[in-house]
C-alpha positions in Angstrom: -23.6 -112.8 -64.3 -27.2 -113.1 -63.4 -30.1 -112.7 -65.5 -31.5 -110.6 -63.5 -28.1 -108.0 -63.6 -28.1 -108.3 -67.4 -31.5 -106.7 -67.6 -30.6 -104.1 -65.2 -27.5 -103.3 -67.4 -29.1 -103.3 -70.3 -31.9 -101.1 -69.1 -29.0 -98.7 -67.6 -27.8 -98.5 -71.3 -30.9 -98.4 -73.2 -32.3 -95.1 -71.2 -28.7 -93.4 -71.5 -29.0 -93.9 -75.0 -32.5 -92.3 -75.5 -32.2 -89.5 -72.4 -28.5 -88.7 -73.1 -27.6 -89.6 -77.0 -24.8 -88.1 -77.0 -22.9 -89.0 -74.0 -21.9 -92.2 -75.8 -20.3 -90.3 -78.4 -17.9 -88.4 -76.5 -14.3 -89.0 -77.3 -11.4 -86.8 -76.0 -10.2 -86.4 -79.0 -12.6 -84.5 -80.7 -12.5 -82.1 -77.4 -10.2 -78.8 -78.0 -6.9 -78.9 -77.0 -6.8 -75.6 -74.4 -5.1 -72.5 -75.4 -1.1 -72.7 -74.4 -0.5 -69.9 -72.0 3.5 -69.3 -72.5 5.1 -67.2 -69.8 8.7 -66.0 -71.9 11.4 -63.9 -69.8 15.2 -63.1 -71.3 18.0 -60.9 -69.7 19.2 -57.8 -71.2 22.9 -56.5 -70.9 21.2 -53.4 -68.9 23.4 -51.8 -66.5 25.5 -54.9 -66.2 27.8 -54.2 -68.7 30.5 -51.6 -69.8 32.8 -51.2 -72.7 36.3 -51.9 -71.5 34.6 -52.0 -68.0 36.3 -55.1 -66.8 36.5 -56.4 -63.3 36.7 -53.4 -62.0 33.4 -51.6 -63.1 31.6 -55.3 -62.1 32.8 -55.0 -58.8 31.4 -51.6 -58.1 28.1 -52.7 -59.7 28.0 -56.1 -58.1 24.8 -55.4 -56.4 23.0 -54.9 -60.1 23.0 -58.5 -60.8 22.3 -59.6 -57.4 19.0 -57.6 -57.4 18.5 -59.1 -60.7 19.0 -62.5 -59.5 16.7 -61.5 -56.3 13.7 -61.0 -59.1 14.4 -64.0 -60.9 13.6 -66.1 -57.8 10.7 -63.8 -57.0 9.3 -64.7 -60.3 9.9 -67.9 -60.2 8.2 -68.3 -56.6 5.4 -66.1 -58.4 4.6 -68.9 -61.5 5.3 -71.9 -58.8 2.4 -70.4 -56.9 0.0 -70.4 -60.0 1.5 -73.8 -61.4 2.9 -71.4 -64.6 5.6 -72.2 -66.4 8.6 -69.7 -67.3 10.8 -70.0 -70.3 14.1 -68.3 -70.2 16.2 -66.8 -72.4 19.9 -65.6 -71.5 21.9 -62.9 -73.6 25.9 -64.1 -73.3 27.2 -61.3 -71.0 24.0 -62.5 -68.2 25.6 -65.4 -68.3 28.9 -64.8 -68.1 28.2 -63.4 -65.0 26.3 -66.5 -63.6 29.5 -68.5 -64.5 31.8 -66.3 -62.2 32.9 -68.2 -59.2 31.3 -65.1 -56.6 28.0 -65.3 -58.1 27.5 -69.3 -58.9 26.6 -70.1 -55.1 23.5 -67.7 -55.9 23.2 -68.3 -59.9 23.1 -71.5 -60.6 20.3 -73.5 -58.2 18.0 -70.3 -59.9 19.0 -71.4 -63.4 18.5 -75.1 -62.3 14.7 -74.1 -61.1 14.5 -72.1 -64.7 15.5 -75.3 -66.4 12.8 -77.6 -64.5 9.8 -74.9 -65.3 10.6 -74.3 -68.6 13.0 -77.6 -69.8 15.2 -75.1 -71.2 17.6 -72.1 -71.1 18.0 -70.0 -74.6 20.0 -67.4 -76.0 18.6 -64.1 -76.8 21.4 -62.1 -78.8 21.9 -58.0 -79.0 25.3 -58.2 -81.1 27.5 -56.7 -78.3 31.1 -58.2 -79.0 32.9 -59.6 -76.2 36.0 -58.3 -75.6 38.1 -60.6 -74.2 38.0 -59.6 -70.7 35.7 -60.7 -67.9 32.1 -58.4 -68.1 34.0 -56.7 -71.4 31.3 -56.2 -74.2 31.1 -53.5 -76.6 27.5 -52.4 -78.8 28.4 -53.7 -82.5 26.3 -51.2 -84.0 28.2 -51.1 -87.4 28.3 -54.9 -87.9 25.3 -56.0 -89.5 26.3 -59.8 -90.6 25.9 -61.0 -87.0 28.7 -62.6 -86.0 28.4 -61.9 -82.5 25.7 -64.5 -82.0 28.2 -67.5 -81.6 29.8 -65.8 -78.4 26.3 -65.4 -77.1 25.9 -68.8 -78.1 28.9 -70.1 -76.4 28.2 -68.5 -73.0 24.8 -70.0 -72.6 26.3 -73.2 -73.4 29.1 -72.6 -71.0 25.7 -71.8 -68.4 24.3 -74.9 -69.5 27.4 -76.9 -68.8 28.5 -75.4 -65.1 25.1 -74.9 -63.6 23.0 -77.8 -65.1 26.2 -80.5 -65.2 25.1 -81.1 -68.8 28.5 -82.1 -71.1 27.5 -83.9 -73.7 27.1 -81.6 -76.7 23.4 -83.0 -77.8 22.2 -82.6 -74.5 23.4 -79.0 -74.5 21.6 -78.5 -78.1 18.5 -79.8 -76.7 18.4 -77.5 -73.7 19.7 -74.3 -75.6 16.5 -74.8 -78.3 15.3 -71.2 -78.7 17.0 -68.2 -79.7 16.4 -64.7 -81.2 18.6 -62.7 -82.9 18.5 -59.0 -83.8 20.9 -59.3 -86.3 21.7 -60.1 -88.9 18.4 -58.1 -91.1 18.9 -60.1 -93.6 16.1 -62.8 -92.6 17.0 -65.0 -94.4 20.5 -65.4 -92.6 19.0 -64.7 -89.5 17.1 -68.4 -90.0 19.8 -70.2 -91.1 22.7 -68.9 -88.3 19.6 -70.0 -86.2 19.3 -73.7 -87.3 23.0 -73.6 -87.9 23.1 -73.4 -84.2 21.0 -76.1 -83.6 18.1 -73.7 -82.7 14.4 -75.8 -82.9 12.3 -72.5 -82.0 12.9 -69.0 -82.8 12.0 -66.6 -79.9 9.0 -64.3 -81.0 9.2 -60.7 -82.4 9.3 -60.7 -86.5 5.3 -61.6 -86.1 4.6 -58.4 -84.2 4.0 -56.6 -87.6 0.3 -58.3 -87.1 -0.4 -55.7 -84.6 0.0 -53.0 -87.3 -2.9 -54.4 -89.5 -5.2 -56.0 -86.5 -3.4 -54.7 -83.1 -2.9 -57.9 -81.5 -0.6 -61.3 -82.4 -1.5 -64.3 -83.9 -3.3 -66.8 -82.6 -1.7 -70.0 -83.2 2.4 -70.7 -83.5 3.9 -71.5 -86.8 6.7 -72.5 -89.1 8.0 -68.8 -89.6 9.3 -68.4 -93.3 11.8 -66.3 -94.7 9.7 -64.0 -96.6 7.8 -62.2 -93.7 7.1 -62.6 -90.3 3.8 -63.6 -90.9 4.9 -65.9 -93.9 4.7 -69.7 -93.7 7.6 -72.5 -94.6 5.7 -76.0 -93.3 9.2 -78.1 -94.1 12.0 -75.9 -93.1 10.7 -73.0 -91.3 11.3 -72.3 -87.5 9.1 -72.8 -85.3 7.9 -69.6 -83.5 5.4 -69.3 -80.8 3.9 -65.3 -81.2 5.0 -63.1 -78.2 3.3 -60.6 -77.2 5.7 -57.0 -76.7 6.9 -56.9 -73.1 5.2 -54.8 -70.6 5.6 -51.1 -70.9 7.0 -51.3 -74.7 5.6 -48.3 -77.0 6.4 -49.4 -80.4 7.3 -52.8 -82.1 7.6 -53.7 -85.7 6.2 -49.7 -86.7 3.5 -50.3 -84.9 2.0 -48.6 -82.0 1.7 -51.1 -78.8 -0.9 -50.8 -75.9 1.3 -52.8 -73.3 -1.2 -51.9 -70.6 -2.5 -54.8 -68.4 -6.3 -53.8 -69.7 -5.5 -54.4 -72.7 -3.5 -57.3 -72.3 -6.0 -59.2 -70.7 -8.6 -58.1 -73.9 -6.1 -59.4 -75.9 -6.9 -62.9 -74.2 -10.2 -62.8 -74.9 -10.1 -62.4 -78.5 -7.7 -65.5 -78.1 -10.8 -67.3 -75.8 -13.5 -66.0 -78.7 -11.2 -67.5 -81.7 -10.8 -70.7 -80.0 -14.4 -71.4 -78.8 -16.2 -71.3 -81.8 -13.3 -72.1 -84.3 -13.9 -76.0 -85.8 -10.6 -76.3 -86.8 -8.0 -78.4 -84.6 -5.7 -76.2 -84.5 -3.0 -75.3 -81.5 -4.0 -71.7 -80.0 -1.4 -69.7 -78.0 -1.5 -66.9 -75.7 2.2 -65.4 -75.1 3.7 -62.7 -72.9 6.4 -61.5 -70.7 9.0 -59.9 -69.2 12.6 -58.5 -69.3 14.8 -59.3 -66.0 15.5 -55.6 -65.2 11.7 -54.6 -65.8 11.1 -56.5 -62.5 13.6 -54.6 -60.7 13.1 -51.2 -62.0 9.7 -50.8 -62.8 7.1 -51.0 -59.5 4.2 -52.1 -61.1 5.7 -54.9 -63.0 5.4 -57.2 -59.8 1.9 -56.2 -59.4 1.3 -57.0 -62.8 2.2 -59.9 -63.0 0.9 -60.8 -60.0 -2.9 -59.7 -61.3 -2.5 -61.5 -64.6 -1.7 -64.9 -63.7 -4.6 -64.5 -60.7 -7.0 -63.4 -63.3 -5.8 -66.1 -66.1 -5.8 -68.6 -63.2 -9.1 -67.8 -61.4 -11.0 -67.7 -64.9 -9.9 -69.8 -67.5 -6.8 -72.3 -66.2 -8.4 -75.9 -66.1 -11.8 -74.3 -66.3 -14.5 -75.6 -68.9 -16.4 -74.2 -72.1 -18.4 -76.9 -73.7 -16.5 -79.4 -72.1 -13.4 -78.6 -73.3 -11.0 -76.6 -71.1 -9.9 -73.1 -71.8 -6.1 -72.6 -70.6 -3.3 -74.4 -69.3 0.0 -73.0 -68.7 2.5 -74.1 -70.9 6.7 -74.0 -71.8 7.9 -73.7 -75.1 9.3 -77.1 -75.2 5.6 -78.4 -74.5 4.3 -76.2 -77.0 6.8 -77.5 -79.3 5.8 -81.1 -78.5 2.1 -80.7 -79.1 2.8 -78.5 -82.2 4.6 -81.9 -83.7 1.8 -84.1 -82.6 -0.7 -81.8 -84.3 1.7 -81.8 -87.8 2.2 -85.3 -87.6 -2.0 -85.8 -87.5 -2.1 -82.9 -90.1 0.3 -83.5 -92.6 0.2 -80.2 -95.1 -2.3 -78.0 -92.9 -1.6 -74.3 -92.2 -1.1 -73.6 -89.2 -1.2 -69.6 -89.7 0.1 -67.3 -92.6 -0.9 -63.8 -93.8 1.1 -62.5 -96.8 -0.6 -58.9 -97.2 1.1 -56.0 -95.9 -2.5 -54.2 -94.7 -5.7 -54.6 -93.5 -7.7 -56.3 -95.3 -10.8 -58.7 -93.4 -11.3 -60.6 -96.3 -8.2 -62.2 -95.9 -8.4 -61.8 -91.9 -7.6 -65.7 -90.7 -10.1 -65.0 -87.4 -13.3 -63.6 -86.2 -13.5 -60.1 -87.9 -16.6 -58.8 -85.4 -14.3 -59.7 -82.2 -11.3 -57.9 -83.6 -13.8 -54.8 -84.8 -15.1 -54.4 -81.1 -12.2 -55.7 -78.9 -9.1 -54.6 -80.7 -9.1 -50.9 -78.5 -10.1 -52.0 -75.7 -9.0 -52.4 -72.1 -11.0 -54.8 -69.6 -12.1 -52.8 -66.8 -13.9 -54.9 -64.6 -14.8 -58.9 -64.7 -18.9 -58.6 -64.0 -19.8 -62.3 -64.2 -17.8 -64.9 -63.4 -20.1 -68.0 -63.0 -19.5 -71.6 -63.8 -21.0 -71.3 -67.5 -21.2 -67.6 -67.8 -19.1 -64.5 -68.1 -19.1 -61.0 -68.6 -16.8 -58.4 -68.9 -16.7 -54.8 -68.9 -14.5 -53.2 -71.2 -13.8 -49.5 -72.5 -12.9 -49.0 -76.2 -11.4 -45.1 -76.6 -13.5 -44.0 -73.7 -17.1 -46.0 -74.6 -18.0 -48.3 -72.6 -19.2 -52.3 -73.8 -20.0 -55.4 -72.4 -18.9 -58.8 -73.5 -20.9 -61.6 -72.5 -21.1 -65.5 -73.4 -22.6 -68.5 -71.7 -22.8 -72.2 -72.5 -26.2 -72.5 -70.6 -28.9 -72.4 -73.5 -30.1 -69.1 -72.1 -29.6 -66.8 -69.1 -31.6 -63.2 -68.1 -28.4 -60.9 -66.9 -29.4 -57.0 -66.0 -27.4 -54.8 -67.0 -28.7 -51.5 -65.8 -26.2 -50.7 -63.3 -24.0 -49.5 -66.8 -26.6 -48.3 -69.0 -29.5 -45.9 -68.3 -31.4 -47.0 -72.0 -31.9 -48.8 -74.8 -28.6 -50.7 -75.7 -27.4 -52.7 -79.2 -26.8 -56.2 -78.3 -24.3 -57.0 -81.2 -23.5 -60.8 -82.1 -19.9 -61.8 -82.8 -20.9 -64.2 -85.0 -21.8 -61.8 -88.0 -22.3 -58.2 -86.4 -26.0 -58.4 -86.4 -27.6 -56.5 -84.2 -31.1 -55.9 -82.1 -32.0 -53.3 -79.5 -32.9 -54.4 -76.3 -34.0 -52.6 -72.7 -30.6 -53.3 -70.1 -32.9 -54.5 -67.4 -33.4 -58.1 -69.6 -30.9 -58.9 -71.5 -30.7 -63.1 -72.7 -27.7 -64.4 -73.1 -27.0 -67.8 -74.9 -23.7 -69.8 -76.4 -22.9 -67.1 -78.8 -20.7 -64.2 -77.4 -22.3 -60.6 -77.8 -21.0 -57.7 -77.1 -23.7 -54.9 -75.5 -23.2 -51.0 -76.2 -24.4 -47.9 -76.4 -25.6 -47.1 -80.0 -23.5 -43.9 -81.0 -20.8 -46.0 -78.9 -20.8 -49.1 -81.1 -20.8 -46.9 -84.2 -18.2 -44.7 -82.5 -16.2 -48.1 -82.0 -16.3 -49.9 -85.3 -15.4 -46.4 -87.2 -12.5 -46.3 -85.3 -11.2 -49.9 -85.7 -9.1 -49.5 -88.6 -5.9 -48.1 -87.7 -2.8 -47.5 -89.8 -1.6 -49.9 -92.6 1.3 -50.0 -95.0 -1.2 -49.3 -97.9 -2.2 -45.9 -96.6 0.2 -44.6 -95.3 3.9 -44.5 -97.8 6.9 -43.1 -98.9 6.6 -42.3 -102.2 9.8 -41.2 -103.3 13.0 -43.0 -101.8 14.5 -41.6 -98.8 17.8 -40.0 -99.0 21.1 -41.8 -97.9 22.0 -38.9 -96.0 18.9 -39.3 -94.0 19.2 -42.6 -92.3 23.1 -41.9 -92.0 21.9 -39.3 -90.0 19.6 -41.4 -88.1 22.2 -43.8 -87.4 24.0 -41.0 -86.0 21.3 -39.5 -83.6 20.9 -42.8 -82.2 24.4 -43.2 -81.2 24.7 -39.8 -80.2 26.8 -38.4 -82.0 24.7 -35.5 -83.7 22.3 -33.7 -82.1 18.4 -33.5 -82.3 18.5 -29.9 -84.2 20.1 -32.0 -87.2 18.2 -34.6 -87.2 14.6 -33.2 -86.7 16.1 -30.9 -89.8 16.5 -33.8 -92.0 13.1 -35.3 -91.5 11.1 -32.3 -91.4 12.8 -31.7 -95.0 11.5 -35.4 -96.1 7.9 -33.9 -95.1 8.2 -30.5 -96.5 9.4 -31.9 -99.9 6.7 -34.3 -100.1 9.4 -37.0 -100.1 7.8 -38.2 -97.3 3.7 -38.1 -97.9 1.4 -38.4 -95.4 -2.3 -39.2 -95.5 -4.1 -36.6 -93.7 -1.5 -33.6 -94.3 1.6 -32.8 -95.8 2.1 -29.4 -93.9 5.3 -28.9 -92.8 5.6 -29.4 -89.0 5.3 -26.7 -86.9 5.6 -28.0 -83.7 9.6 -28.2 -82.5 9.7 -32.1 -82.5 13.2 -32.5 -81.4 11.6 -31.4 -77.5 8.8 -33.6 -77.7 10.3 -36.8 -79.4 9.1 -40.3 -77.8 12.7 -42.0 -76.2 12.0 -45.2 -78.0 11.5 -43.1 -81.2 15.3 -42.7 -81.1 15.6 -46.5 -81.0 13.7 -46.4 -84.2 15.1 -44.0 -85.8 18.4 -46.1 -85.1 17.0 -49.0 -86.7 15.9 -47.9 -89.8 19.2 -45.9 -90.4 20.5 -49.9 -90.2 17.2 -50.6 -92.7 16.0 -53.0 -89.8 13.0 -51.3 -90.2 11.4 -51.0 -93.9 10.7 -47.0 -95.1 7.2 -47.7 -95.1 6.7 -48.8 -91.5 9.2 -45.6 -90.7 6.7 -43.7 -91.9 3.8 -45.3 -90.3 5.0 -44.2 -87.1 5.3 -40.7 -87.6 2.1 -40.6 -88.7 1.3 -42.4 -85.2 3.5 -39.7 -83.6 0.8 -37.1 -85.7 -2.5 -38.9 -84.9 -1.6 -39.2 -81.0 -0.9 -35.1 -81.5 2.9 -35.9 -80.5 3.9 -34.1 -83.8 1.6 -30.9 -84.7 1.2 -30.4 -88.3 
């Protein structure tokens, strides 16, 4: 090399050095890892299935599961286009029907393009017993020990074997690596029939209960413990990835759900918030959904869909904040795989726990000003969508906010076409606040959210919600009761006797509400939510806790379903 080239190259580095100091210190290591987008869909036994229905009843509902099938490629042509990833979940009589020699022609090359997107097929139980005939399953509602997992088990297996040419019984484990159970309650068996079957990742669900105290998931998978949902077992526990309630569910865990695509996509950017200015190397996850049948009975599911992987795509997939990038589509086997790396690099480090059974923000593992202003709201519009900038327009019970955030140092936005005067410009950092004229608003690095004055008080006085602490039952609940319950949901008493037994929990104060222990005068048995009868069914089998029971009738008051 010359003398001449040396100089140059040690010119070159001596002015990057003083103009650019940092850009020698980058390393892609201390960049964020993006947030995991996991796309989860599982089968249900819905209209598939019949007790002692046999051959005969599949033959005149054949059509059922070809439809079905018919959506599974639809959504599988729907993530290909996006470059998603889909991870799939079977219950045992789905695939027993894939495994019969009139279906497999159309079955199997769709469960061979569900294994290459997500590296897996799982089992996702309901405890119907098979009964020894071909499409023969009957609802185990009295067995609570669930031994009807294994045949689910077994079935999936079977899939795994026939329509993937897998035979070796490792192999198999490795591809059937996520299930959930509904039974059996006790939790603690739950886990260990899961990692008695080989399970590596239990499907999301017990963690919804976080909803109750902050309406939306957490952030960042764990090792789920036996204790809670949201408990944390670093050597044993299974790994879960939090899943967000499928679209169009009402209630999960006693707690009220806002499935709505709005709301959905705020529940994103609470995600986006968390990770951009957290410091801690952590794995952040966004998961959602589907069920099979959704996509062939309910219209707007496609549409759905359709609009959340374009806006997740067009937004935040391989896009950059601070040099990092936001989102990439993920499987749970990938999750998995990075969750390991991260545990290996941080022996001993929680990866998420909360061991309250309330609200409380002192405790609060995330950004307690994002959560106060974005855990009601819907986005309504996308207003900015620039290289370094964004805003959003969202609506919070009916008030109307702007979130904004930039990683340019500063930029002027106007903001006059949504607000005729004076606005609070409120900072997500610590909920300061200033008061600034819409026409000139400067936005920097930290996210802000821009409202109305009586709107942002209106908003942070409503962001508490219900919580197990205020809302209990003081006295314990009468056998009777949740026989009775059990009995509603199967149908075999009518709603007379059972609004009669809970309206008598109310009246004699066995049941205490917050805001009013009136007896009920409205005639609740003709205005009772359908999914409350699932409920209701559920904590007659004590899957659900007295307590959150109760929470949800007081929901059922506060949304002036029940009239006290």
């Amino acid at each position: 090399m010359s003398n001449n080239l040396k100089f140059k190259l040690f010119l070159l580095v001596f002015f990057t050095m003083v103009l650019f100091p940092n850009i020698l210190n980058v390393n892609a290591e201390e960049l964020k890892t993006p947030i995991h987008i996991v796309f989860e869909m599982h089968s249900h036994e819905d209209d598939i299935i019949r007790a002692a229905g046999g051959t005969g009843f599949f033959e005149d509902h054949k059509d059922v599961f070809l439809t079905q099938l018919e959506s599974v490629e639809w959504l599988l042509d729907k993530v290909d286009e996006f470059g998603a990833k889909i991870s799939f979940l079977s219950v045992g009589p789905w695939a027993e029907l894939c495994l019969d020699e009139s279906l497999q022609e159309q079955c199997f090359p769709l469960i061979q393009r569900l294994y290459d997107s997500g590296e897996m097929i799982g089992t996702h139980s309901h405890n119907y017993r098979f009964m020894g005939s071909f499409n023969q399953w009957d609802a185990d509602r009295k067995d609570s020990t669930g031994r009807n997992n294994w045949q689910y088990v077994n079935f999936v297996n079977l899939l795994i074997e026939n329509a993937l040419g897998v035979s070796d019984e490792d192999e198999i484990s490795e591809i059937n690596l996520a299930g959930g159970f509904t039974k059996p309650k006790n939790t603690i068996l739950k886990h260990q029939l899961l990692k008695d079957n080989n399970f590596q990742i239990k499907q999301g669900g017990e963690e919804q209960v976080f909803l109750l105290y902050y309406n939306h998931l957490p952030f960042n998978p764990f090792r789920v413990g036996d204790a809670s949902g949201l408990s944390e077992d670093l050597e044993e526990g299974l790994f879960t990835i939090p899943q967000y309630p499928i679209f169009n569910s009402k209630i999960r865990a006693g707690a009220a759900v806002d499935s709505s695509l709005g709301h959905q996509k705020a529940m994103f950017l609470q995600v986006l918030l968390n990770w951009r200015d957290s410091d801690e190397p952590k794995i952040w996850t966004y998961g959602w959904g589907t069920h099979v049948h959704n996509i062939v009975e309910e219209p707007d599911t496609r549409e759905r869909i359709d609009n959340m992987l374009t806006w997740l795509s067009a937004n935040f997939i391989d896009k950059k904040s601070n040099g990092s990038v936001i989102a990439q589509y993920y499987n749970y086997k990938q999750v998995l795989n990075d969750y390991e790396n991260w545990e290996d690099e941080h022996p001993g480090v929680s990866s998420f726990e909360y061991n309250l059974d309330h609200t409380d923000y002192s405790e609060y593992p995330y950004n307690k000003w994002v959560n106060h202003y974005l855990r009601n709201s819907i986005v309504v519009d996308d207003l900015i969508l620039e290289k370094k900038t964004k805003a959003f327009l969202l609506e919070s019970n009916e008030s109307p906010l702007i979130l904004a955030f930039s990683d340019n140092s500063k930029t002027d936005l106007n903001f006059e076409d949504y607000f005729s005067k004076n606005v609070r410009i409120i900072s997500l950092q610590d909920g300061t606040f200033d008061l600034a004229d819409p026409s000139s608003i400067v936005i920097g690095s930290d996210a802000v959210v821009i409202c109305l004055p009586m709107d942002c008080k209106k908003i942070l006085d409503d962001d508490t919600g219900l919580t197990l602490s205020e809302v209990s039952s003081l006295k314990k609940i009468p056998s009777g009761v949740k026989e009775n319950a059990k009995l509603w949901a199967n149908d075999e008493i009518n709603n007379k006797t059972f609004v009669k037994s809970i309206t008598s929990l109310i009246k004699e104060k066995i049941i205490v509400l917050p805001f009013s222990s009136d007896p009920v005068k409205t005639p609740i048995d003709e205005i009772f939510p359908l999914w409350f009868k699932d409920l209701a069914g559920w904590w007659g089998d004590d899957l659900v806790n007295d307590d959150k029971f109760v929470v949800v009738l007081q929901y059922l008051i506060n949304h002036g379903i029940i009239k006290l």
